[in-house]
C-alpha positions in Angstrom: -60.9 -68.6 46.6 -59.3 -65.8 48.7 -62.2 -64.0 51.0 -63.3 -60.8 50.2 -61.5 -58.4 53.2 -64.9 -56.0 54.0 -65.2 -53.1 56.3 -68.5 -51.3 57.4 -68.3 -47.0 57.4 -71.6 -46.0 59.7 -71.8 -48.4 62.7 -75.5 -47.2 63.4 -78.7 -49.6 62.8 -78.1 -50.8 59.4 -74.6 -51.1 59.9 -75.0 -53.1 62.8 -77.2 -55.1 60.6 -74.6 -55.3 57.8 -72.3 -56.7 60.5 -73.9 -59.5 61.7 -74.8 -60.7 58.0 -71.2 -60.5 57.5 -70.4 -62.7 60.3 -72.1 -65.5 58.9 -70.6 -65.4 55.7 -66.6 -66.1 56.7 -66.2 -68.7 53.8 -66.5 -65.6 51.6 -66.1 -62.6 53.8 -63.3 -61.2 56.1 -65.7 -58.6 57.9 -62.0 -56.8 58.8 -63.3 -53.7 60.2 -65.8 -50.7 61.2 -65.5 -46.6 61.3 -67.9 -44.4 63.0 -67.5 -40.9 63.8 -69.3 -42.0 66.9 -66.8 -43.1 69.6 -70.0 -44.8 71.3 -70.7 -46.5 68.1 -67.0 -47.4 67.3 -67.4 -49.4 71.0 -70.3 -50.8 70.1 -68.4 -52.2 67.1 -65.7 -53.7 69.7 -68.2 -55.6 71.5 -69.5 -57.2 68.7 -66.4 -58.3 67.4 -65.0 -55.6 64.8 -61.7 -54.2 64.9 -62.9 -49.9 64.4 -60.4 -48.5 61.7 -59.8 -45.2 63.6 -60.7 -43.1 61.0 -62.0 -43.0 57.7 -58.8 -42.0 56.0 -57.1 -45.0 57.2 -59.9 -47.2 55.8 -59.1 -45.9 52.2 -55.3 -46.3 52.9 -55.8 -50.0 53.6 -54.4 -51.7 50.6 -55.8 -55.5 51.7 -59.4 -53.8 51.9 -61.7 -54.5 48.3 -64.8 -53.8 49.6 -66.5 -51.3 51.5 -70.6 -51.2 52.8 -71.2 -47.4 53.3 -74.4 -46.7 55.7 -74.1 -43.4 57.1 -76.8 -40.7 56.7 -78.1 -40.5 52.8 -76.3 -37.1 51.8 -73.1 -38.8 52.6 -73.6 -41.8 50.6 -72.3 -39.9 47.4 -68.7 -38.2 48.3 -68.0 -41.4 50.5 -68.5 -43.5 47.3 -66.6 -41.6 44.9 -63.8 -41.6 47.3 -63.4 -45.2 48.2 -64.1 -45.7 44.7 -60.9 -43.6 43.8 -59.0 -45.3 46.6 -59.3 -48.7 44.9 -62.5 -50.1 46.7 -65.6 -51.5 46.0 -68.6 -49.7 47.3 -71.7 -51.2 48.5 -74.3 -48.4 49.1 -77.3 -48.3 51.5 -80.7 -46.8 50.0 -81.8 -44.4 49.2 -78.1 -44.3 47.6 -78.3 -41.0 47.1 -80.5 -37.7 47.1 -80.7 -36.7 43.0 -80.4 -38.8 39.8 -77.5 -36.1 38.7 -75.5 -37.2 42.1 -76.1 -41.1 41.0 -74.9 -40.8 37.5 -71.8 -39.0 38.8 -71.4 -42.0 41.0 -71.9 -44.6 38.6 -69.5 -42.6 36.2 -66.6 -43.1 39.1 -67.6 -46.6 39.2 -67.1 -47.0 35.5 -63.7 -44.4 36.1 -62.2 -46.7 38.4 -63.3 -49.7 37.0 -65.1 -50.6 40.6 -68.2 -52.6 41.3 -70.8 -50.2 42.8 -74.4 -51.3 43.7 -77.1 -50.3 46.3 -78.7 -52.4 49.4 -81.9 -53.2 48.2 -82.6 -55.5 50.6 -86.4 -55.5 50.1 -86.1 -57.5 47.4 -85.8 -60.3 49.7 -89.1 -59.9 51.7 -90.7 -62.8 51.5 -94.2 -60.9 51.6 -93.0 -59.3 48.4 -91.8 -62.6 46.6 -95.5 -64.1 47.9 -96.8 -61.6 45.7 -94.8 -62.0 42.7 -94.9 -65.4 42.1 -99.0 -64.9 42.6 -98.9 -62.5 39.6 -95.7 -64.0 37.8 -97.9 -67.5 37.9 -101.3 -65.5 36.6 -102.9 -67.2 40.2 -105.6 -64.5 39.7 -105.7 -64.6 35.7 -105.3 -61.3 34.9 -103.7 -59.2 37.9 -104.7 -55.5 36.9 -103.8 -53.6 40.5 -101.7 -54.4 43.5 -101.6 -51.7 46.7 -98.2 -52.0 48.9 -98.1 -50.5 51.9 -96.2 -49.8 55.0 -97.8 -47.5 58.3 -96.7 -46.5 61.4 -97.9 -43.8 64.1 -94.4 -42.4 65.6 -93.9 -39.6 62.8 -90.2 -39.4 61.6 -87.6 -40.8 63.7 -86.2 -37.8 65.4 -83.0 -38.1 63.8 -81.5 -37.0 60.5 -84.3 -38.8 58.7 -86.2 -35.7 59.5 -84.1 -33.3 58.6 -84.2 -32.5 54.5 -80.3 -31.7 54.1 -79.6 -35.2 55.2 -81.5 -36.9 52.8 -84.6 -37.2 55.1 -88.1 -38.4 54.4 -90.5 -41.0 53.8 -90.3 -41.3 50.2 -86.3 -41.7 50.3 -86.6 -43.9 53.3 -89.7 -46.3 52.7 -90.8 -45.2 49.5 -87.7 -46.4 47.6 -88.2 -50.0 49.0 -91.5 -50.7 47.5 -90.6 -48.5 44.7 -87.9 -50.9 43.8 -89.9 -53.5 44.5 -92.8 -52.5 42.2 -90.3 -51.9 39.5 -89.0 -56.2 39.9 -92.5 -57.0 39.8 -92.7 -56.3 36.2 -89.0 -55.4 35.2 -89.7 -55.5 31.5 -92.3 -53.4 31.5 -92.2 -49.4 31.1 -93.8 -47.1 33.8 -95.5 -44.7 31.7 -96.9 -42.1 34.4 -96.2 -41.2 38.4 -99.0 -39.3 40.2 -97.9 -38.2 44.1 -99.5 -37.0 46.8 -97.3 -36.4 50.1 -98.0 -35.4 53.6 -96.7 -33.2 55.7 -98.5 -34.3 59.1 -96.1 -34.2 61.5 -93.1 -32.7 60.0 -92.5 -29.6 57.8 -89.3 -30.3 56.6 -89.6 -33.1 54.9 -92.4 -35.8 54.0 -93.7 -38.0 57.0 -95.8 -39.9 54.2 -96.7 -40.6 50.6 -99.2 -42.0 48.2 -98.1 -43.1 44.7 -99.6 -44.6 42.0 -97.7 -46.0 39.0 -99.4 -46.7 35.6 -97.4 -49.4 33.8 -97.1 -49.4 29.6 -99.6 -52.6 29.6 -102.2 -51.0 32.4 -101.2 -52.6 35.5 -101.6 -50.4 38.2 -99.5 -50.6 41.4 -100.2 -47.9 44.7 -97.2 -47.3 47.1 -98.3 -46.1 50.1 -96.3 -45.0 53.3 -97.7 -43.8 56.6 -96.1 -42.2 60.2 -99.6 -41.6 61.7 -101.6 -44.6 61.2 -103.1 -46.4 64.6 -105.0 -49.0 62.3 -103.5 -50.7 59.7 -104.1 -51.4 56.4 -102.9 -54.8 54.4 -99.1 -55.0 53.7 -100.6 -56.0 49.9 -103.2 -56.3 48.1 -103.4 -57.7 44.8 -106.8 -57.9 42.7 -107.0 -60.1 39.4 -110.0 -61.0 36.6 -110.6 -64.4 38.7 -109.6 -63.5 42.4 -108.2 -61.3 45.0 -105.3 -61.6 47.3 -104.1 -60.4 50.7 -101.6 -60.2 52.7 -101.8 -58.8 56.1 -98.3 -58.5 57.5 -94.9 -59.5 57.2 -95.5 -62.6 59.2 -97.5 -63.7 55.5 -101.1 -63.9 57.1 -103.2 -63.8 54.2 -105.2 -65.6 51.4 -106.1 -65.9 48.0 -110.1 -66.2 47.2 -110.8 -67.3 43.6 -114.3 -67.8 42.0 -115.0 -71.5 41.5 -118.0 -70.9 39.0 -118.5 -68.2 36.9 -121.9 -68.9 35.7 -123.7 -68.1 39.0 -123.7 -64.7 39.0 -126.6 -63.5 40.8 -126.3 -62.7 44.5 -129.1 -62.1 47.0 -129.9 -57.9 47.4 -128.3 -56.4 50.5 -130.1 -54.2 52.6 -128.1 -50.8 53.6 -129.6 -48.6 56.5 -130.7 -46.2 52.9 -131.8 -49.0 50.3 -130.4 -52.3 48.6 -127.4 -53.0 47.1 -127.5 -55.9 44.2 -124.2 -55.0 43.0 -122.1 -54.9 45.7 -123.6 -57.8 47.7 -120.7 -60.6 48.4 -121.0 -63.8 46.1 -122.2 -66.8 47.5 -120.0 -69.2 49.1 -120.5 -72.1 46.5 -119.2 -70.1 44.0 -115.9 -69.1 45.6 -112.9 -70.7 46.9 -110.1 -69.6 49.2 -106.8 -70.9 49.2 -103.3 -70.2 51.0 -101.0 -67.8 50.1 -98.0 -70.0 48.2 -94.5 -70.7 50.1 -91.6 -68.5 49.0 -88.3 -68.4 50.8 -85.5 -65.9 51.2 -82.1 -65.5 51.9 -81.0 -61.7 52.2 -77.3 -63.1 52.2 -77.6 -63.8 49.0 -77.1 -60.2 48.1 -73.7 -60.5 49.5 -73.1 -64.1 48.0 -73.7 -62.4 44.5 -71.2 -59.9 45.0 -68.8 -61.7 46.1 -69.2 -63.3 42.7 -69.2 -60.5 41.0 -66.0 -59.1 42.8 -64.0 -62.7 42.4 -65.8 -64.6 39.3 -67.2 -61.9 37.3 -70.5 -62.6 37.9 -73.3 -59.9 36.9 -74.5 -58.1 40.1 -78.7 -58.5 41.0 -78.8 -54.7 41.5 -77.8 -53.2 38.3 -77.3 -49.0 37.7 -80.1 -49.5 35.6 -83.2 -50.6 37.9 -81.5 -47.9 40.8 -81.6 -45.4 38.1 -84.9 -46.2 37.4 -85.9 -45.9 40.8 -84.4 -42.8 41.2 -86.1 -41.0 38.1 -89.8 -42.6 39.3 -88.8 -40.9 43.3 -87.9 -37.6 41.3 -90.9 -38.0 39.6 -92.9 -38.6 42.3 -91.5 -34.9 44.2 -92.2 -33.2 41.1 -96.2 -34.4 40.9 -96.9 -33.5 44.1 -95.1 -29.8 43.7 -97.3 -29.4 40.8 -100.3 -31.7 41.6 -100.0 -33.3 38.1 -100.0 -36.7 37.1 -96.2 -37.0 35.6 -96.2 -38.0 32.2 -92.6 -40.1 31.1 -91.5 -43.3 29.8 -89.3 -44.6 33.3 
């Protein structure tokens, strides 16, 4: 079939990204072209083997060009959409893909206007340290997996670009927290999210939020905690997950990690372990014949496969992996999440 002619609007990091997944994909994808306002960026996108439309009018008045990746700041997600949507493209959006659920549904209302495919980046989805973690819960490794913890830290603050700067869409929770957010919400896609509780920090940035904590509460009790950090010099575990019959961990996104199960559940007692202030019965670690570690299980990925998909969708009417439906519901649980930590209040809703 005839390859999908593609052109990247925002030449910056993830556009530069975008680009060289594109370039591996020429059975399917004519990666045709590039527009930045940047003239440094529109060189860059020379010397990598892109032909820059010179500017972003003429990439709407291209009539050969069906599909479009837009990953400029976040506030310009939404009017670049609607437009290439009304010019007869097909828009690929970067997250957070956009700032407000009211701005989403007016996009997915052009998308539906134009009778265009428009879906959102979610690249994450295709982190293999997230896909460990699923299949340890999807198979019930643990028995009954009641809590998970997802987090990411740094200690550089914001970026000092427009991610710090609120009136570009800037922030922690729209930049990081809408990854593991999404990614919570495909751990147990059929399952309603029944309450949001949010605390955000404002350490190194007034502005906007240089980190979050957010706890989900799922309709059968699972619990999941999204955590995001800018000022963190020691690390915490990438995951956590804690079942009835184990716990698992994994360290990093090079998968270091392991599962530890109990082996015999009739041995019980431990021996008492002395504090510097008493003993401690109950928190003393099992003994090691009644425990058993194992690996974490093999999962691999292929984050091309986001474009493989719609290029199906665009060419065999295939049903896209990022519906309107899971980025609306992300949206609603990140709107959510702002509102409980305005009012410190556990947010109430069916998401």
């Amino acid at each position: 079939m005839k390859r999908i002619k593609t052109a990247i609007v925002g030449y910056g990091g993830m556009g530069q990204w975008h680009g060289e997944k594109l370039l591996t994909l020429d059975d399917k994808i004519e990666a045709a072209g590039t527009y930045d306002i940047l003239e440094t960026r529109q060189d860059a996108a020379k010397k990598a083997g892109f032909t820059p439309y010179p500017s972003f009018e003429a990439v709407l008045a291209d009539p050969e060009l069906e599909l479009v990746t837009i990953a400029t700041p976040n506030d310009l997600h939404k009017p670049l959409a609607i437009e290439l949507m009304a010019a007869g493209k097909n828009v690929i959006s970067e997250k957070p893909v956009t700032l407000c659920l009211a701005d989403l549904d007016e996009m997915i209302g052009a998308a539906e206007k134009y009778g265009k495919l428009f879906t959102v980046h979610q690249n994450r989805r295709w982190d293999e340290d997230f896909l460990v973690c699923k299949k340890i819960i999807d198979d019930d490794m643990l028995g009954n997996a009641f809590r998970i913890e997802s987090r990411v830290q740094g200690s550089r603050g914001i970026p000092g670009d427009w991610r710090n700067k609120k009136e570009f869409g800037g922030g922690m929770v729209l930049d990081w927290g809408v990854h593991l957010l999404d990614q919570m919400v495909m751990l147990k896609p059929d399952k309603a999210i029944t309450s949001v509780y949010a605390e955000l920090t404002y350490i190194t940035n007034e502005g906007v939020d240089d980190g979050c904590f957010i706890t989900l509460t799922f309709e059968d009790g699972f619990k999941a905690l999204v955590e995001v950090g800018t000022s963190n010099f020691i690390r915490l575990p990438r995951w956590y997950v804690t079942g009835e019959n184990g716990s698992a961990i994994v360290e990093n996104w090079n998968l270091d990690g392991k599962i530890t199960m109990v082996s015999d559940w009739e041995k019980r007692d431990a021996v008492p372990v002395a504090t510097a202030a008493g003993l401690t019965k109950t928190m003393a670690p099992r003994t090691a014949e009644t425990i058993k570690e194992y690996p974490l299980p093999k999962v691999e990925s292929d984050v091309r496969d986001f474009y493989r998909n719609v290029y199906d969708v665009i060419r065999n009417g295939a049903q896209p992996l990022i519906t309107h439906r899971q980025v609306r519901r992300v949206m609603k649980i990140m709107e959510a999440a702002f509102k409980s930590s305005e009012t410190n209040s556990v947010v109430e809703e069916i998401i």
